[in-house]
C-alpha positions in Angstrom: -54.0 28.7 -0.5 -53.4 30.0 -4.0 -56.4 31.9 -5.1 -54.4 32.9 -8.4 -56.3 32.3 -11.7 -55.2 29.6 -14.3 -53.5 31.3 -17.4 -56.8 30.1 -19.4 -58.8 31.6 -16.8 -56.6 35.4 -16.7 -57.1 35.4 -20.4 -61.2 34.6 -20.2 -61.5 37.0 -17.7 -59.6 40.1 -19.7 -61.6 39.0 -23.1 -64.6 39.3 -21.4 -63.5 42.6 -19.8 -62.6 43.3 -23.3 -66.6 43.4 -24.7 -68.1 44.9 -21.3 -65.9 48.2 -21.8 -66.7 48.0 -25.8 -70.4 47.4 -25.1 -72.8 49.9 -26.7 -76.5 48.9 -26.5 -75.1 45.3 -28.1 -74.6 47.2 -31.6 -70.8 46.7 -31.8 -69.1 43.9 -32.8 -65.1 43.5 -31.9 -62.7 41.7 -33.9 -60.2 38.9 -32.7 -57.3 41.2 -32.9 -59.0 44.1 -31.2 -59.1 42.1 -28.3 -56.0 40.2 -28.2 -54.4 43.3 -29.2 -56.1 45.9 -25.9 -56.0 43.2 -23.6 -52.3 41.9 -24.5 -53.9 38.2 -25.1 -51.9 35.8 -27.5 -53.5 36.2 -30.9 -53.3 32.7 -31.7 -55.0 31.6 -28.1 -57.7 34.2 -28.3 -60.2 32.7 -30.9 -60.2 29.5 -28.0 -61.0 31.9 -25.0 -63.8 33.6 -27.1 -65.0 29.9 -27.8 -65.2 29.3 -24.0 -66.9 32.4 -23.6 -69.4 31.7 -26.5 -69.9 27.7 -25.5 -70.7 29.7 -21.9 -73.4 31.5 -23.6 -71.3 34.6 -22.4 -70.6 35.7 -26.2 -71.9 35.5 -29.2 -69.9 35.7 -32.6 -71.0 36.8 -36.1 -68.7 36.2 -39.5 -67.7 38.1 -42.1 -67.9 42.0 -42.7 -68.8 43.6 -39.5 -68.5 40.8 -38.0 -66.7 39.5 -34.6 -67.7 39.0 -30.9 -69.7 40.4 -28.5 -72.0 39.9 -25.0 -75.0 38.4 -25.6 -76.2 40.4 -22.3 -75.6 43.4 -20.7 -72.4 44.0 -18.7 -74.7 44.2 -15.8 -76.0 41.1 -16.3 -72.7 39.1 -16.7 -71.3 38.3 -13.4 -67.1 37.5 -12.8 -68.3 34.0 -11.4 -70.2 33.3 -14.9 -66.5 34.4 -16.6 -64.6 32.4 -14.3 -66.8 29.2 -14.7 -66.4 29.1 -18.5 -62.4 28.9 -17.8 -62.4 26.7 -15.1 -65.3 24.7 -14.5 -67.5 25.2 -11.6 -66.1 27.0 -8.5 -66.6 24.4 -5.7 -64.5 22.4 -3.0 -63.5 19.3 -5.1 -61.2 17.1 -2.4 -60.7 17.1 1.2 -57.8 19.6 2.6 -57.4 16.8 5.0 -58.3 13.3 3.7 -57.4 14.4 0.0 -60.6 12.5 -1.7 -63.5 14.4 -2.5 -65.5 15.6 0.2 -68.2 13.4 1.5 -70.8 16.1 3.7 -72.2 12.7 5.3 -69.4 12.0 7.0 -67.2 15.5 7.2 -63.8 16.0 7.9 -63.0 18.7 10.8 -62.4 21.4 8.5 -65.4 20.6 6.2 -68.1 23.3 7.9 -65.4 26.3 7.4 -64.0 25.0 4.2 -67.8 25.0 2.6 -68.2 28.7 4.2 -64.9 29.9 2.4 -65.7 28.5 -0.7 -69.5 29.8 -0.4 -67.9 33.4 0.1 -65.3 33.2 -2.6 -68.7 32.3 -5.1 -71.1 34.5 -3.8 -68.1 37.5 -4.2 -67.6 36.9 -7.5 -71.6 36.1 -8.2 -72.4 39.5 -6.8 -69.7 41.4 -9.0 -70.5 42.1 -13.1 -68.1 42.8 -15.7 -70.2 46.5 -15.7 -68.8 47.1 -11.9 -65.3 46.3 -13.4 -65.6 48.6 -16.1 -67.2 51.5 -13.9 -64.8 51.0 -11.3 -61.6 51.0 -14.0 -63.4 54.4 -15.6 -63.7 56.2 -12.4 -60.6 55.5 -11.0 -58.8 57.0 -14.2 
């Protein structure tokens, strides 16, 4: 099992890590650069993650002078799962390991029962875990 993230979803994830280590009381705004630039994104690719992010309602964006992107929420309130889901789609069990169709709980496959429990976990891990523990726990261990 390959619980690796997509390249789209690496890149989300360190963007969003990106504005919960530059938030300030949701003053500051951070250009696409910024980020591409202190989280080694591809500048051209970035303005599309920060669109997944915004379309998410994860971040918010503002033109011209003083302008950029930033959370529209507190750190805190932004969880990895929320992050993950604007790369990816939702988190779920979309086929079978067995019968390789989507999963029919009516009628479940052997597997099914510890499958759905794995998968539960994996989202209520990364539902319990905001981009503000992420941040604290890069701080403290510097």
């Amino acid at each position: 099992m390959n619980l690796t993230l997509s390249y789209r979803g690496d890149y989300v994830v360190r963007a969003a890590l990106f504005l919960a280590a530059s938030w300030n009381d949701h003053a500051s705004y951070s250009k696409v650069k910024e980020i591409s630039d202190g989280m080694r994104l591809p500048l051209s690719y970035t303005p599309q993650i920060l669109g997944l992010l915004s379309r998410a309602g994860i971040v918010e964006s503002r033109a011209g002078r003083g302008g950029g992107y930033r959370l529209t929420r507190p750190p805190s309130e932004v969880s990895l799962l929320d992050v993950v889901e604007a790369a990816d789609g939702k988190l779920q069990v979309e086929r079978c390991p067995i019968r390789g169709d989507p999963c029919r709980p009516e009628d479940p496959c052997l597997l099914h029962p510890a499958w759905s429990k794995a998968a539960s976990a994996v989202q209520d891990s990364l539902g319990d875990t905001a981009l503000a523990d992420l941040v604290a726990s890069r701080v403290s261990s510097s």
